[in-house]
N, C-alpha and C positions, 0 to 999 in steps of 0.2 A: 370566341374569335381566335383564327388563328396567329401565332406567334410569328412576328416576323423572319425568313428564314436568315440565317448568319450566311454574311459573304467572306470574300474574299480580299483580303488587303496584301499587295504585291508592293515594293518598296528597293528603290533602287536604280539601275541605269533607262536612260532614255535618248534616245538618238533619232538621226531622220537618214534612213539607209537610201540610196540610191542604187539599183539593182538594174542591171545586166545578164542578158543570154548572150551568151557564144558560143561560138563551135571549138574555142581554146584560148586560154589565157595567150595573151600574146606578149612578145619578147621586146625587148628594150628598145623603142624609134620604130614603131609599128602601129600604125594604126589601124584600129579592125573596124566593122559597122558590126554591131550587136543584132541578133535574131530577135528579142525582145528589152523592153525593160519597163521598169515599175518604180514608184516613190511609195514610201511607206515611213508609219513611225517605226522603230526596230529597237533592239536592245534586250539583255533577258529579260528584266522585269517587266518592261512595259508588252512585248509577246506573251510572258505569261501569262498577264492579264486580259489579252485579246483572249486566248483561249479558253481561260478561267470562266470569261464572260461568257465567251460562244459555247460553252458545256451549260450555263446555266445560273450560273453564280452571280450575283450583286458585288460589284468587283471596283476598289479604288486601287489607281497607283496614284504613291508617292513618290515624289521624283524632284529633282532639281532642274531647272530650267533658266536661260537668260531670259530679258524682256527683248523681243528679236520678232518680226514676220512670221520667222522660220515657226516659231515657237508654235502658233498660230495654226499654221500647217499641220505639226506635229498634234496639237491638243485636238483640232476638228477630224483626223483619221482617228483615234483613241475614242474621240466619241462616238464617232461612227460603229463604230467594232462596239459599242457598248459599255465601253472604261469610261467610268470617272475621276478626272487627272486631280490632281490635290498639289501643285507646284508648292512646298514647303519650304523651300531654298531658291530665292528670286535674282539672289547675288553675283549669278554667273554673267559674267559680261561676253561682247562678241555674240555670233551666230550659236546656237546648239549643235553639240557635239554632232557630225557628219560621218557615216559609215559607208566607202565606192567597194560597192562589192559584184564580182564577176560570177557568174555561172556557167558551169560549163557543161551544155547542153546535152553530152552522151550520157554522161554520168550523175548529174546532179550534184557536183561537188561543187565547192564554194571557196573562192579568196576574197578575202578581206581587208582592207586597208582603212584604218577610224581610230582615231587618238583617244582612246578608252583610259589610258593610264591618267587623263586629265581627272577622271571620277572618281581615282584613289586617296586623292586631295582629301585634309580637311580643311574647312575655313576656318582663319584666324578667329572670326567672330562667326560660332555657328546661330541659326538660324532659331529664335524664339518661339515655340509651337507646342503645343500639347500634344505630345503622342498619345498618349491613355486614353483619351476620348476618339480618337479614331481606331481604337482597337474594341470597342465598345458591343460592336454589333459583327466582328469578327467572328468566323466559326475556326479560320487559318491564317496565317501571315507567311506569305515568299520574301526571302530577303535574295540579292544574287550579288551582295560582295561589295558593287559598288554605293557610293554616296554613302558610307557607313555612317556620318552624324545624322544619317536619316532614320537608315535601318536599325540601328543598334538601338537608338530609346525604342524604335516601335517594339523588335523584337523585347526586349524587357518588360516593355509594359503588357504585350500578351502573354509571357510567363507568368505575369506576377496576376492572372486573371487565370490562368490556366488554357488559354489560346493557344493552339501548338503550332511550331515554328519550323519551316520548312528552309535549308540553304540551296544555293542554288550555287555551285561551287563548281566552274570551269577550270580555275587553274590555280595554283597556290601562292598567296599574296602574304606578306610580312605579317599582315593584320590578321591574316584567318584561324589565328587559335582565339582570340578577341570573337569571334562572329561565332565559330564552333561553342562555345560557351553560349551564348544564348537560343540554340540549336536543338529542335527536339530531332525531327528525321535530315541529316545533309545527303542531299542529293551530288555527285560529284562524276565529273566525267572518268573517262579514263589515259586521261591528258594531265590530271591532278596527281603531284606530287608531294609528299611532305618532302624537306628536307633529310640528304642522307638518307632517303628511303631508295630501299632497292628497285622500285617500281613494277612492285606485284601488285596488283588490285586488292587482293587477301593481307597485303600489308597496310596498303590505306585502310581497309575495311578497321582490321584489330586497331587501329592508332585511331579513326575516330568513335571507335566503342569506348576505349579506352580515354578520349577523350570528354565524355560523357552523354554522350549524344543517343536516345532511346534505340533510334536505330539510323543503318549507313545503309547507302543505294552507291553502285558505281555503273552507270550506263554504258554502251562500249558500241554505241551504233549498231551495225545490224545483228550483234551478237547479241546473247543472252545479257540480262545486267542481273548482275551480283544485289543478294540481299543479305545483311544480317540484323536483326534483332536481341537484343537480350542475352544469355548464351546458349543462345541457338548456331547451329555452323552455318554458313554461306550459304544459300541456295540461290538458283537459277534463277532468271524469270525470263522464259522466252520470249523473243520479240518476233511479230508474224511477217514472214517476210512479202514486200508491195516492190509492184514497179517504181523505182527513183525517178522523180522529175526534178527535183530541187529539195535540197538539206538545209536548207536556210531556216533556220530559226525552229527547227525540230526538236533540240534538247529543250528549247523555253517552252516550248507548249507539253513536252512532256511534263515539267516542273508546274506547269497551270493547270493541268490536266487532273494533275497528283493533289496539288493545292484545293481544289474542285470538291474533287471526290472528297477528301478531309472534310473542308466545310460542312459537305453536307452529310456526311456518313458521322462524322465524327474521329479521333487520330483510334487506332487500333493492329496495335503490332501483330496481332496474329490474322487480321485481314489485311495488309500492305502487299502480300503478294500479288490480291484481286485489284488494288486500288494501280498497282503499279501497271498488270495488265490490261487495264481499264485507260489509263491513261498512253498506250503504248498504242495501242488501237486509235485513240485520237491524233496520235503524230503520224499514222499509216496513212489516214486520209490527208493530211498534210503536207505529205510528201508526193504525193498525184501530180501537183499542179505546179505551176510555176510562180512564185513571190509569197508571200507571207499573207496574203487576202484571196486568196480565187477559192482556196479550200472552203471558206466561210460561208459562200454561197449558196 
């Protein structure tokens, strides 16, 4: 009999994005009519996990959620897309975190407005749960920063299994040397700063080697994205370039994509070039279309 294959467990933000086409962000007492728009769940972790899913992977997110309608919404698209949600933290009161984001339609670029900094909270009383046993049948774990009383037991509990732990690091938070610690590959934009860092990419690179982390990714959009391993120097990874329709949520499916391949390959520093252009390939077809669901089809 075959072995059940290891998934994916993603852990962290969840939102219900509200998405907009335009022809341009408009200016203060203006109202525009939108060329299209779309509802969706959004956030990194929980995109990741769309993707994770959609490459193949047996895929839970963990996430904090209020008891809300909204909630509802958000859990029946996650399943749809093939996520199974694991709400861990129920504690959140009010509607779930809301993401009004505009697209603008020549280019594919994206603004954004969503009270994200609400997720950097911990709660006075965190939440009672076994993470160990949901790391169990792990082959990878995505953490991306937020709801850390989430991420941070899972992450530990799949170290301490030998589970390898993937960050998903947009931008630099007070707490992220805390997250870099249970860290095997952090994936990080190139918007991510350390502190007093000059903001070379080659400097984040050396500060999260140096921070212990098996290897550092810094992604740069349609530019190549930086790799290091081990001490090995930098290398490239080309990214292939596609027509832009929409950027929305292209870094998180890279990061599921990545997560993905891991699960089922296994973590392998000296194949992460493949894995990462493996998964760069899946954010091309991503960016085709309009909203964070048409690619899936």
């Amino acid at each position: 009999m075959d072995s059940p294959r290891l998934g994916v467990l993603c852990a962290g933000l969840t939102t219900l994005d509200v998405v907009h086409l335009v022809d341009a962000v408009p200016p203060a007492n203006l109202k525009v009519a939108s060329r299209d728009f779309f509802m969706a769940a959004g956030g990194p972790a929980a995109n990741a996990a769309v993707a994770s899913a959609h490459c193949g992977s047996p895929t839970t997110l963990v996430t904090a959620l209020p008891p809300h309608p909204l909630t509802d919404v958000i859990v029946s698209d996650l399943t749809d897309c093939g996520v199974d949600v694991d709400i861990a933290d129920h504690t959140l009161s009010g509607p779930p975190l809301t993401a009004a984001i505009m697209i603008t339609a020549s280019t594919g670029e994206r603004a954004v407005v969503s009270p994200t900094s609400a997720a950097t909270d911990v709660p006075a009383t965190p939440p009672q749960w076994d993470a160990a046993s949901l790391v169990q049948d792990a082959g990878a774990v995505l953490i991306d920063g937020y709801h850390r009383h989430l991420s941070v037991p899972l992450a530990c509990a799949a170290q301490e299994r030998g589970v390898p732990v993937v960050l998903d690091a947009g931008s630099y938070k007070h707490y992220t040397p805390e997250l870099v610690k249970v860290t095997d590959i952090a994936v990080v934009s190139d918007d991510f700063r350390f502190p007093d860092s000059p903001g070379d990419p080659h400097d984040t690179l050396e500060r999260l080697m140096a921070a212990g982390v098996s290897a550092a990714v810094v992604t740069r959009g349609h530019r190549p994205m930086l790799l290091q391993h081990g001490d090995d120097l930098p290398v490239e990874i080309p990214v292939t370039p596609v027509p832009v329709v929409d950027t929305l949520g292209a870094g998180d499916f890279l990061h599921g994509a990545l997560a993905h391949r891991i699960a089922t390959l296994g973590f392998a520093p000296e194949r992460l070039a493949d894995d990462l252009a493996y998964a760069s390939q899946v954010v091309g077809r991503s960016l085709g279309s309009f909203g964070t669901r048409a690619w899936l089809g």
